[in-house]
C-alpha positions as CSV (number, residue, x, y, z in Angstrom):
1,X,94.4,81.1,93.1
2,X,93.7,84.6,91.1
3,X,96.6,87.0,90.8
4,X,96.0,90.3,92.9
5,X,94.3,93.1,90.6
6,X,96.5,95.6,89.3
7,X,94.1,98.2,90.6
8,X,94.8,97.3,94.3
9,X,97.4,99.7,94.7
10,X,100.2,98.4,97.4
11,X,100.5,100.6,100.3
12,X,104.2,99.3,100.2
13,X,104.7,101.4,96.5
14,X,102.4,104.1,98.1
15,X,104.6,104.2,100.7
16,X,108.0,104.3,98.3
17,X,106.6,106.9,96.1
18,X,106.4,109.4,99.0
19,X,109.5,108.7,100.3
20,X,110.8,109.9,96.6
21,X,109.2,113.1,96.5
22,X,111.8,115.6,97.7
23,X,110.5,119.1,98.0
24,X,113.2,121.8,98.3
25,X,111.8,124.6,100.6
26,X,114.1,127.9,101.4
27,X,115.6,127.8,104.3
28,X,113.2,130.0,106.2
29,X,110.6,128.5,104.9
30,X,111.9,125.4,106.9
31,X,113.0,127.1,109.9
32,X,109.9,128.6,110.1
33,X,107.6,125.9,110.8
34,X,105.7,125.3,112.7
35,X,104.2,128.8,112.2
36,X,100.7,127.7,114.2
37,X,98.9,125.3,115.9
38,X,99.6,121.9,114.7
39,X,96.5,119.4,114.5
40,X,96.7,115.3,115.3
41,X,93.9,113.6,113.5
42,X,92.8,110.1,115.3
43,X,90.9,107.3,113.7
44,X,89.4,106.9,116.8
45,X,87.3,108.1,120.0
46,X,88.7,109.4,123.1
47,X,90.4,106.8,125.2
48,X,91.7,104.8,122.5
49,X,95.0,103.3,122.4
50,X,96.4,105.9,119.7
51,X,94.6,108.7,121.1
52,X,96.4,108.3,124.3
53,X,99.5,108.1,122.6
54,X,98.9,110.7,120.2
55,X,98.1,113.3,123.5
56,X,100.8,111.9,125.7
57,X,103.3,113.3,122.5
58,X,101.1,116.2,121.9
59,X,102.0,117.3,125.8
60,X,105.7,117.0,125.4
61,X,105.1,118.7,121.6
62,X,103.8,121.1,122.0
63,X,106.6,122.5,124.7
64,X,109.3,121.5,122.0
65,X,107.4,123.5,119.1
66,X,106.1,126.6,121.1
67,X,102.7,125.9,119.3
68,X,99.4,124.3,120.8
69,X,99.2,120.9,119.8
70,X,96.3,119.5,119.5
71,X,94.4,116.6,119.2
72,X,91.1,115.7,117.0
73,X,89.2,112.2,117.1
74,X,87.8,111.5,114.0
75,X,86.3,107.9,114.4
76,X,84.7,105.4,112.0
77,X,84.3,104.4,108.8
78,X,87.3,101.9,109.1
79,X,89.5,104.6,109.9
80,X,88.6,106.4,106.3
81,X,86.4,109.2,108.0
82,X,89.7,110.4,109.5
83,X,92.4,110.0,106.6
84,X,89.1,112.1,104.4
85,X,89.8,114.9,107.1
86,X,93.4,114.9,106.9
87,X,93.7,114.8,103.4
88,X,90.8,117.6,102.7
89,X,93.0,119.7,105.4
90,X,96.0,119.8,102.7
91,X,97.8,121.5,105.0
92,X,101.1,120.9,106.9
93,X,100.5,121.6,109.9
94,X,97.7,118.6,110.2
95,X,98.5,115.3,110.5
96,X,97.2,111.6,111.0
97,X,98.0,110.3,114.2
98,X,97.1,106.2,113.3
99,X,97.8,102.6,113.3
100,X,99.4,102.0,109.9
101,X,97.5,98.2,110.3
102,X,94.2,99.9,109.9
103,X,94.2,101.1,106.6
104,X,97.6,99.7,105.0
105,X,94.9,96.5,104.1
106,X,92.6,99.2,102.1
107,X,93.7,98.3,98.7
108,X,93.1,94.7,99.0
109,X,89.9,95.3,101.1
110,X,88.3,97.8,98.6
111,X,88.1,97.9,94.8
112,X,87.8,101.5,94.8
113,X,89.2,104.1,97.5
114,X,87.5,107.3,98.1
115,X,91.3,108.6,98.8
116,X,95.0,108.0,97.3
117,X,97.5,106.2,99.5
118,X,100.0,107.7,97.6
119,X,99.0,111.4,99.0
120,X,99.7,109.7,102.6
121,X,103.6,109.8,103.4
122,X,104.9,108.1,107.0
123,X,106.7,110.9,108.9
124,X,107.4,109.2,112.2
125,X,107.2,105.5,114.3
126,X,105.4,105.9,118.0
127,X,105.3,102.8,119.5
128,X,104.3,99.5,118.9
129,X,100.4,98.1,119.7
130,X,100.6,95.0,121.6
131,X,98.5,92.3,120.0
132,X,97.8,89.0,121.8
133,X,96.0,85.7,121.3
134,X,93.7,84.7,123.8
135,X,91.5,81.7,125.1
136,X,88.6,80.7,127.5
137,X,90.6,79.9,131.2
138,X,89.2,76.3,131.5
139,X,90.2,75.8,127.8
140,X,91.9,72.1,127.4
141,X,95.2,74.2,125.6
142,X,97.6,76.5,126.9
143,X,99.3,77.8,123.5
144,X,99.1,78.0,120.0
145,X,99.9,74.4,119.0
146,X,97.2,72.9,121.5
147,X,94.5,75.3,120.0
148,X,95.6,74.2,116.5
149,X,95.2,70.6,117.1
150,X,91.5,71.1,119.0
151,X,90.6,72.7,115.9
152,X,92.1,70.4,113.5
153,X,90.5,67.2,115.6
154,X,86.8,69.6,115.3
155,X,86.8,71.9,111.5
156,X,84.3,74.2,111.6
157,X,83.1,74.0,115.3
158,X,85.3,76.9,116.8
159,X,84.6,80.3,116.3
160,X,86.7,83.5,116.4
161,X,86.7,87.3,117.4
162,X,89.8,89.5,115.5
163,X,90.5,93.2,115.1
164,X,89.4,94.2,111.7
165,X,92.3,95.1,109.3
166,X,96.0,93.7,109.2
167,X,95.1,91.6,112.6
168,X,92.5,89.8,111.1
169,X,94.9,89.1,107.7
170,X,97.4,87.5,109.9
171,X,95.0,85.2,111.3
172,X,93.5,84.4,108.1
173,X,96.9,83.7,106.6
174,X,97.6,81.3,110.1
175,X,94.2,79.4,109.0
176,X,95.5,79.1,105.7
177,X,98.8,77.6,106.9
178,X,97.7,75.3,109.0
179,X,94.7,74.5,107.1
180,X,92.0,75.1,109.8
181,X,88.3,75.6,109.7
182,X,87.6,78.9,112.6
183,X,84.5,81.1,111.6
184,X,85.0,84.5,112.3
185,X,82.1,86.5,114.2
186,X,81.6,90.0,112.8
187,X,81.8,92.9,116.0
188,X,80.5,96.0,115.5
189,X,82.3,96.5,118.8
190,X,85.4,94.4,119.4
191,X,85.6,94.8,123.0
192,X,82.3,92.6,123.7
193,X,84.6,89.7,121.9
194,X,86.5,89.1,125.2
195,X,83.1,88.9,127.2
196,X,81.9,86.2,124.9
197,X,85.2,84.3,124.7
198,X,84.8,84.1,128.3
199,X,81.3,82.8,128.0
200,X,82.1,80.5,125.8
201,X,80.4,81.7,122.7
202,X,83.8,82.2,120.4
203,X,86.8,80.2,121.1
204,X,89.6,82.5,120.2
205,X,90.3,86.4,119.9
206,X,93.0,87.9,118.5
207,X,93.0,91.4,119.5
208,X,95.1,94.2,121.3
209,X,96.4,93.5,124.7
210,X,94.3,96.0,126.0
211,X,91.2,94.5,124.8
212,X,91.9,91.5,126.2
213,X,93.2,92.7,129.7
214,X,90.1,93.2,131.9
215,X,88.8,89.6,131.5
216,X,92.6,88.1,131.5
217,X,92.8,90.3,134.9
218,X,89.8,89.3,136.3
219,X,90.4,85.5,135.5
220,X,88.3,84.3,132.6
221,X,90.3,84.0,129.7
222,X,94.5,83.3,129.5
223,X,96.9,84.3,126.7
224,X,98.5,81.7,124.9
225,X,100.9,83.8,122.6
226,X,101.8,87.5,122.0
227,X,101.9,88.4,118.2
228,X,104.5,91.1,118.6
229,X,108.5,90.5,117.2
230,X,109.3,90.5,120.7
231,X,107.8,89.7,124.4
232,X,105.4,92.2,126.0
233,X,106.2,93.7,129.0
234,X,103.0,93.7,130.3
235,X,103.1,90.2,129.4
236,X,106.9,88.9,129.9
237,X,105.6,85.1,130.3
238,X,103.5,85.0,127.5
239,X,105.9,83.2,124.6
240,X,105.3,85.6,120.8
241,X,103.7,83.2,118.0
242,X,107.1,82.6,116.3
243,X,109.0,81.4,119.3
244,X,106.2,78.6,119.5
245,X,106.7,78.0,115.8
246,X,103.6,79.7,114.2
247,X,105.6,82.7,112.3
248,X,102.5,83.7,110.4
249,X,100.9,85.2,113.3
250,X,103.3,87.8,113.8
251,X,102.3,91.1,113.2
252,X,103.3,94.2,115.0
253,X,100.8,97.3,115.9
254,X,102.7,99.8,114.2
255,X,101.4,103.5,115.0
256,X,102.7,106.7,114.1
257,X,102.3,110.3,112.2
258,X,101.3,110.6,108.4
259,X,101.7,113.6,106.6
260,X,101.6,114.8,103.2
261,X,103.4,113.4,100.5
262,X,104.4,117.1,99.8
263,X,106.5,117.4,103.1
264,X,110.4,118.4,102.6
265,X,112.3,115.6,104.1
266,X,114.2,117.1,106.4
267,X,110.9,118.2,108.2
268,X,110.0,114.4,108.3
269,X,113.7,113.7,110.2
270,X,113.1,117.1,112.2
271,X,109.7,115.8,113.4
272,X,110.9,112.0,114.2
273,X,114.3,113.9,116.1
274,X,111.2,115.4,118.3
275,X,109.5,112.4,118.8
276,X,112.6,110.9,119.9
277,X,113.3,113.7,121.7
278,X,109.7,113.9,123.2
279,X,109.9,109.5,124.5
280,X,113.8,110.0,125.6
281,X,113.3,110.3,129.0
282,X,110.6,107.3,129.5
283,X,107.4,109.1,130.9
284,X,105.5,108.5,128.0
285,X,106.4,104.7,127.5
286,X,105.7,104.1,131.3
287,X,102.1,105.2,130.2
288,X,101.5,103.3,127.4
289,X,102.5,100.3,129.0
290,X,99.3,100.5,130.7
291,X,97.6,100.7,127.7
292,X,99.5,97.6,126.1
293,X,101.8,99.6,123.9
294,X,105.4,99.9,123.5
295,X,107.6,102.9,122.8
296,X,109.1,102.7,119.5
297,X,110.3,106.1,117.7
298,X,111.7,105.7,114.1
299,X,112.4,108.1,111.6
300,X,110.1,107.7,108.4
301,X,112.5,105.5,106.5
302,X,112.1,102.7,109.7
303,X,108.2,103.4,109.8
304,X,107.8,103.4,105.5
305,X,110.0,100.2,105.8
306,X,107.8,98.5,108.6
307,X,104.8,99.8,106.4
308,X,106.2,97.6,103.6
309,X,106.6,94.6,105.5
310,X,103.6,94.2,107.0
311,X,102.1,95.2,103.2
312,X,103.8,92.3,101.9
313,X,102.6,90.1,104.2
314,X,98.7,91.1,103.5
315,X,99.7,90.8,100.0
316,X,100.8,87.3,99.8
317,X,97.8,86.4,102.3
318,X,95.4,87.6,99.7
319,X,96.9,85.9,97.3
320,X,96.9,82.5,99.2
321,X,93.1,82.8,99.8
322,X,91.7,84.1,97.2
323,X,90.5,87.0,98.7
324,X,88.1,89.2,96.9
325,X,87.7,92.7,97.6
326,X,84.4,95.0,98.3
327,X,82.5,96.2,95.4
């Protein structure tokens, strides 16, 4: 196995690097803010998972700031279209509203970046994406350690549909450890991999629980794990991966604000007391449970922490497979 390229920058140091950049403003410089509107910036459409989140907070926000709030969807190009538009803003009053997952595998994935991670700094935790393993109903397996010994007993005859980014690591780094054969199918659209599971054309997705949910509802595929630290509550039968003794395919959604590496500190912990503020009375986790997410504020230390984790993770997963990153 080749060592990982010193030019693959770890979003884990990225991360650390931020956190050490302590930027003294005067006092009404800091009391001051926020002067004007403040922008959200969403790697994805309307409707999305993290654009519901990111308006549910921008309500309550918005009320706490006495500024508009709002929210801009800036989707595609593996989420770099919108960290392009947040970092071209330089301005501190515009952040990135995202799932750490989606770009925190950039340095592996690419050899070059058009952008710096390092200019990226984690201000605030939101809650937690809900990621879940499922299979066809009339499968022959009912959890993890049936569907690794069907594929063991047939290598190379089941096929897969995964999340691009940290989800599809994890499961790459499960094949790994348990030394399976499972093709993944490319998706342009990840929500027609449920449809073909169903069908029978792929014979696992690993995915958010809300992709999953309208064909688990209407009775053609079944979870067999949740990937998440802890049970879903939109899920509360469904064992997590490490309690059916398959640790590496847990991985947590992990969403939440970005802002400049510039950013005082004590405006990060201001803006996480407001999210926390903002989720304290349970309205906006009662809603995201319907879009498979949990509530889960943490200050940037918590969220830069998480970050790193799930960094290292990617890290020794690239390592184990060799993986070779875009040109």
């Amino acid at each position: 196995m080749r060592p990982i390229k010193p030019y693959l920058l770890s979003f884990a140091a990225a991360v650390a690097a931020s956190l050490a950049v302590i930027t003294l403003p005067s006092p009404a410089q800091s009391q001051a803010w926020p002067a004007r509107a403040v922008k959200l910036i969403v790697p994805f459409g309307p409707g999305a998972g993290a654009d519901i989140g990111a308006r549910l907070f921008a309500e309550r926000l918005q009320k706490t700031w006495n500024q508009p709030v709002v929210v801009e969807n800036r989707p595609g190009g593996d989420s770099i279209v919108a960290i392009q538009a947040f970092l071209a803003a330089n301005d501190d009053h515009t952040f990135l509203f995202a799932p750490a997952g989606n770009f925190a595998v950039h340095p592996f994935v690419y050899s070059k970046l058009s952008y710096d991670p390092k200019e990226l700094s984690p201000v605030a935790r939101a809650s937690n994406t809900i990621l879940a393993v499922a299979v066809k109903a009339d499968a022959p397996y009912n959890d993890i350690k049936g569907f690794t010994e069907a594929a063991r007993k047939e290598p190379g005859k089941f096929n897969s549909g995964l999340v691009q980014g940290i989800t599809e690591f994890t499961f790459w780094g499960y094949l790994h450890d348990q030394k399976l054969q499972v093709a993944q199918v490319p998706y342009r659209d990840i929500n027609v991999a449920p449809v073909d599971l169903s069908e029978g054309r792929i014979q696992i997705v690993m995915s958010s629980l809300a992709i999953v949910q309208p064909q688990t509802t209407a009775g053609r595929i079944k979870l067999i794990a949740v990937n998440n630290k802890t049970r879903a509550p939109a899920a509360p039968d469904v064992p997590t991966a490490r309690e059916q003794g398959f640790p590496s395919l847990e991985v947590e959604g992990l969403i939440g604000l970005f802002g400049l590496k510039s950013m005082p500190d004590d405006r990060k912990e201001k803006i996480a007391a407001d999210f926390r503020a903002a989720a304290a009375d349970g309205a906006i986790a009662d809603r995201l449970k319907a879009t498979g997410q949990v509530i889960n504020v943490g200050g940037p230390k918590e969220f830069a922490a998480a970050i790193a984790e799930q960094q290292a993770n990617v890290a020794a997963t690239v390592k184990a497979i060799d993986f070779k990153p875009k040109q």
